[in-house]
MMTF fields as JSON, N, C-alpha, C and O atoms, coordinates in Angstrom:
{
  "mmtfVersion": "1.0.0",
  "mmtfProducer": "UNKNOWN",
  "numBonds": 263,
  "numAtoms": 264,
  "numGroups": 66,
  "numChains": 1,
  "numModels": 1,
  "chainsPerModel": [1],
  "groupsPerChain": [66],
  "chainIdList": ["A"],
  "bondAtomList": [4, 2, 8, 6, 12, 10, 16, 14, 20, 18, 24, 22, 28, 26, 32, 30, 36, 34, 40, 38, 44, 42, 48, 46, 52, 50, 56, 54, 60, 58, 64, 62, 68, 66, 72, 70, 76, 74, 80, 78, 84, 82, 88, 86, 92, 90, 96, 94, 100, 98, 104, 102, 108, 106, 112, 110, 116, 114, 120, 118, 124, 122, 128, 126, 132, 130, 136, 134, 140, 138, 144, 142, 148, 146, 152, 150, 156, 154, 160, 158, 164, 162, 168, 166, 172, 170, 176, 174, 180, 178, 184, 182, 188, 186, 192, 190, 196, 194, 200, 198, 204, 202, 208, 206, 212, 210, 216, 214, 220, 218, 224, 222, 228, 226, 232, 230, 236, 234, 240, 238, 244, 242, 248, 246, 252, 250, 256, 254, 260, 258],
  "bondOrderList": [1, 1, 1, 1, 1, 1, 1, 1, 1, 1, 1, 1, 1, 1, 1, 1, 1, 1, 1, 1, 1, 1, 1, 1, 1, 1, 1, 1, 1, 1, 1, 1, 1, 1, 1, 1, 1, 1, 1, 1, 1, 1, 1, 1, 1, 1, 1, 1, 1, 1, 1, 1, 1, 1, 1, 1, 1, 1, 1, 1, 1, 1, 1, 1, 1],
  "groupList": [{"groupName": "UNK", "atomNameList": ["N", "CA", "C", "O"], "elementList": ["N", "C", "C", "O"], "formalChargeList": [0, 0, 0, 0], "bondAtomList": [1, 0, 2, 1, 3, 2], "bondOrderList": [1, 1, 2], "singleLetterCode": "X", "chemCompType": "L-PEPTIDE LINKING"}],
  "groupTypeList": [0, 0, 0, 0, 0, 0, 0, 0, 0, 0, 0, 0, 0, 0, 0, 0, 0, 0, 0, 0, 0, 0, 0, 0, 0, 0, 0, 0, 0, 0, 0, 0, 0, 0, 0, 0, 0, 0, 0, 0, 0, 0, 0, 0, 0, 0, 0, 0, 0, 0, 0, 0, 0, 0, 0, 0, 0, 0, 0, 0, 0, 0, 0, 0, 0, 0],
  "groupIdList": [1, 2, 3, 4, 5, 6, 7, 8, 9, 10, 11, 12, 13, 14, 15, 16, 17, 18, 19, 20, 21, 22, 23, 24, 25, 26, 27, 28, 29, 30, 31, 32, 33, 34, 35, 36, 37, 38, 39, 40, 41, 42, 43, 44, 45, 46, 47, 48, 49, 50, 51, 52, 53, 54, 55, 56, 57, 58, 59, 60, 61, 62, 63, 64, 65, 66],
  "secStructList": [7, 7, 7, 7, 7, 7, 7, 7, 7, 5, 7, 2, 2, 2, 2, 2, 2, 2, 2, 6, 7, 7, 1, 2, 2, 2, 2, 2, 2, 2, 6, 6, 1, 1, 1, 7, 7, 7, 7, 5, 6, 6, 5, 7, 7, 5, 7, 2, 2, 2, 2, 2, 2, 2, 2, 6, 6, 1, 7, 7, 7, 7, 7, 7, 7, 7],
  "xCoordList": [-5.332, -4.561, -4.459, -4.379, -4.491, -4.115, -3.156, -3.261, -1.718, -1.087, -1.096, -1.006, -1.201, -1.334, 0.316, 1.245, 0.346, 1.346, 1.37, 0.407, 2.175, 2.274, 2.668, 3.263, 2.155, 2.18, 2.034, 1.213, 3.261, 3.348, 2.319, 2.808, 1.798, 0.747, 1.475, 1.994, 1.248, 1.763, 0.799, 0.036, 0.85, 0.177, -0.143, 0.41, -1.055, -0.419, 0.431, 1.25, 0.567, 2.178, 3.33, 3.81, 3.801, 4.501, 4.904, 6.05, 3.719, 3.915, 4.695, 5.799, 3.971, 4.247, 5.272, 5.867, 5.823, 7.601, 8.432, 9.505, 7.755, 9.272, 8.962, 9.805, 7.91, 7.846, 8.243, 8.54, 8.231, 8.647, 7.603, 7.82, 6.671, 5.233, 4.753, 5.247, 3.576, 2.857, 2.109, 2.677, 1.205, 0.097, -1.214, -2.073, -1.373, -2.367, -2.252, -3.056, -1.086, -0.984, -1.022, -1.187, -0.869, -1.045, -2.544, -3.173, -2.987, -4.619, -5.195, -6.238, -4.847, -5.599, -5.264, -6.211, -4.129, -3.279, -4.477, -4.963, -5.127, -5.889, -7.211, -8.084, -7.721, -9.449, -9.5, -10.596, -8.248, -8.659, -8.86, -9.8, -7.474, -7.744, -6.517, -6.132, -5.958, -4.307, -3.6, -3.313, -3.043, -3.155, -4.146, -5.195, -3.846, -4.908, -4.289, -3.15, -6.007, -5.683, -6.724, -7.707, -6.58, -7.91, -7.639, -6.792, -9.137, -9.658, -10.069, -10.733, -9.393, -9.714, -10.147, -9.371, -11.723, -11.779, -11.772, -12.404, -11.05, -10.716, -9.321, -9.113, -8.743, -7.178, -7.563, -8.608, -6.003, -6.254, -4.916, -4.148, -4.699, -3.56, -3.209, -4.16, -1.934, -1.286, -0.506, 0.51, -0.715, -0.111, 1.244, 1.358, 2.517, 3.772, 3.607, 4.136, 2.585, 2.08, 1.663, 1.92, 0.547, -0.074, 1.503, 1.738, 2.151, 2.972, 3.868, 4.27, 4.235, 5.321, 4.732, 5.603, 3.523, 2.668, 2.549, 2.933, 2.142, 2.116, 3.616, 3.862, 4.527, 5.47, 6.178, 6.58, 6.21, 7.15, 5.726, 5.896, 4.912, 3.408, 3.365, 2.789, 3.982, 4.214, 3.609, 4.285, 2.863, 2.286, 3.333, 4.354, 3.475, 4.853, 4.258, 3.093, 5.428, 4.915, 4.82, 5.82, 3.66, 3.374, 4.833, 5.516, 4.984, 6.033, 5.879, 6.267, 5.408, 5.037, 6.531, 7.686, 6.062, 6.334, 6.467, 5.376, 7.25, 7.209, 8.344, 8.302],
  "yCoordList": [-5.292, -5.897, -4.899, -3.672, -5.949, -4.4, -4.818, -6.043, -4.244, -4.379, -3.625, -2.456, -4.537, -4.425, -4.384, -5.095, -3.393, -3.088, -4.072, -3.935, -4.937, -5.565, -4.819, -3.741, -5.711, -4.629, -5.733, -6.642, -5.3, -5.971, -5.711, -4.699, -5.949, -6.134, -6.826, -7.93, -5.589, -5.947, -6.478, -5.672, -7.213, -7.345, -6.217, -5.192, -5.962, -4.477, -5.347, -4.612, -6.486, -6.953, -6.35, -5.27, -6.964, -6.454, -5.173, -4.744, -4.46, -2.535, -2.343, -1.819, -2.938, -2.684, -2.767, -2.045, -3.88, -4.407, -3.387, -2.882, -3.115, -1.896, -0.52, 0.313, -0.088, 1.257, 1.499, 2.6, 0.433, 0.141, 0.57, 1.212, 0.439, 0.567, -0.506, -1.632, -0.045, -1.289, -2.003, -1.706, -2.677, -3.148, -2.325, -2.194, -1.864, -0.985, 0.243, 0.72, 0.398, 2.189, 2.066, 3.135, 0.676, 0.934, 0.925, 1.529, 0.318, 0.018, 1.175, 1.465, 1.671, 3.074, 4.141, 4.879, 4.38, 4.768, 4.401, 5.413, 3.141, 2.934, 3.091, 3.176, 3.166, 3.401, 5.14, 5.507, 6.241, 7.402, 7.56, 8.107, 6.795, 7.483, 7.724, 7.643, 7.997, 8.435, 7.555, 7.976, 5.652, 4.524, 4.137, 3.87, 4.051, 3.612, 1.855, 1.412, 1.031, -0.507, -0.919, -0.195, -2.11, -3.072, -4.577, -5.47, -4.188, -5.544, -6.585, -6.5, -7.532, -9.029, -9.816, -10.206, -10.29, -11.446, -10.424, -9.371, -10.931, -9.967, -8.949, -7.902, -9.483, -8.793, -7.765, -7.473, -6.972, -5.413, -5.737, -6.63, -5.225, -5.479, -4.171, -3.587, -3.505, -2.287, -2.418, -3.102, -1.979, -1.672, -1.125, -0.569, -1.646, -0.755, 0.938, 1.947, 0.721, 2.362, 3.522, 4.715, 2.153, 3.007, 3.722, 4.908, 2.837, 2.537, 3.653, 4.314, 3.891, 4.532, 6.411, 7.276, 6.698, 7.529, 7.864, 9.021, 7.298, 7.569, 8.27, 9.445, 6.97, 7.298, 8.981, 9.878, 9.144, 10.32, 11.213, 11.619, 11.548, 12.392, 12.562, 13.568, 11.573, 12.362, 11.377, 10.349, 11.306, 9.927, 9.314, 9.991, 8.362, 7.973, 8.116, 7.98, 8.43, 8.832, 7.843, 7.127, 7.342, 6.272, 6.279, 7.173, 4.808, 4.302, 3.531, 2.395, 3.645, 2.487, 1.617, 2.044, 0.379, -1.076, -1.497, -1.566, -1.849, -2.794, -3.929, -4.631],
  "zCoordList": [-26.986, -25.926, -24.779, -24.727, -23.818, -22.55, -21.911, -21.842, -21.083, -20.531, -18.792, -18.417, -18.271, -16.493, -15.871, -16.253, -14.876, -14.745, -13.54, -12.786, -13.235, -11.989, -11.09, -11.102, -10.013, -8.27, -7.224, -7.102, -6.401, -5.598, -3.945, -3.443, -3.526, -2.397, -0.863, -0.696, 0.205, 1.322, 2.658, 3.191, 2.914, 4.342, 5.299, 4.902, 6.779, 7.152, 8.047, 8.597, 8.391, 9.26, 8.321, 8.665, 7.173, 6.44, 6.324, 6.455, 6.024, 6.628, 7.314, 7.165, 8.536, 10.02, 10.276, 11.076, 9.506, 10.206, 9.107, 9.437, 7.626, 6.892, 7.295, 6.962, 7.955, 8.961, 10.318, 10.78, 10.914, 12.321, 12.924, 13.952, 12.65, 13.58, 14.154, 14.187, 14.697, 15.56, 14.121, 13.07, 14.038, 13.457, 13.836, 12.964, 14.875, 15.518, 14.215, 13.414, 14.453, 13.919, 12.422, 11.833, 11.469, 10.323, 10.237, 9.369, 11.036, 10.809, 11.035, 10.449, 11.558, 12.092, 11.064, 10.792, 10.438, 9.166, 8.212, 7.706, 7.804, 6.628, 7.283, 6.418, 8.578, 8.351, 8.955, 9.378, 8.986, 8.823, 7.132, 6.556, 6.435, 5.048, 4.604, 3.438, 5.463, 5.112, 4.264, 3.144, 4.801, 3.631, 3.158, 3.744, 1.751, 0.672, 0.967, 1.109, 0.967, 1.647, 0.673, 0.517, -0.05, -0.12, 0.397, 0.416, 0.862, 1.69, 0.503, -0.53, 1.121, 0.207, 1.11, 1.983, 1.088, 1.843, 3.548, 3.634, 4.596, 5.75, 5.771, 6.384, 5.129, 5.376, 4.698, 4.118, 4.943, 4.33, 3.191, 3.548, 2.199, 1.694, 1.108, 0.59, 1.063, 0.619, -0.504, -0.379, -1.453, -2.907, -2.096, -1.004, -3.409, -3.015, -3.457, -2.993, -4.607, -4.602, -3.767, -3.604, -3.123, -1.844, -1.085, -0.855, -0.902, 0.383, 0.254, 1.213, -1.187, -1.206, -1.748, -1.842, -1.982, -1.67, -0.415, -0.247, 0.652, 1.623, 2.26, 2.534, 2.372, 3.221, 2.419, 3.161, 0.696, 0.18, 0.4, 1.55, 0.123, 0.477, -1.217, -1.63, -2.274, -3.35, -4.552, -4.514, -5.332, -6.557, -7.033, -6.908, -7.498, -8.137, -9.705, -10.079, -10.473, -11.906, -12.601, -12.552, -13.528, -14.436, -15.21, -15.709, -15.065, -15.867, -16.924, -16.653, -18.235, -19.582, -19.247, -19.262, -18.978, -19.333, -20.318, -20.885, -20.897, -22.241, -22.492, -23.503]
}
């Protein structure tokens, strides 16, 4: 059996509006490298992992679920 940790996935509008940035500046944020983004289809979408990596500069520590 495998267990998947659910994760919630942000828009970069969404970003944009809980950073108070433009939309410009998250985009530019994910094609230097700095946010980690995957593209689905066209959109970009941000893990709350990514998100919250980014904003502390720090991994968040695996948490077992059960």
């Amino acid at each position: 059996m495998i267990k998947l940790e659910t994760t919630t996935a942000y828009t970069v509008k969404e970003v944009a509006e809980i950073m108070h940035k433009t939309r410009d500046t998250v985009l530019r944020y994910i094609h230097t490298g700095q946010l980690k983004a995957q593209k689905v289809g066209r959109p970009y979408y941000i893990t709350d992992r990514a998100l919250t990596e980014f904003i502390t500069g720090e991994k968040p520590e695996m948490v077992e679920k059960r």
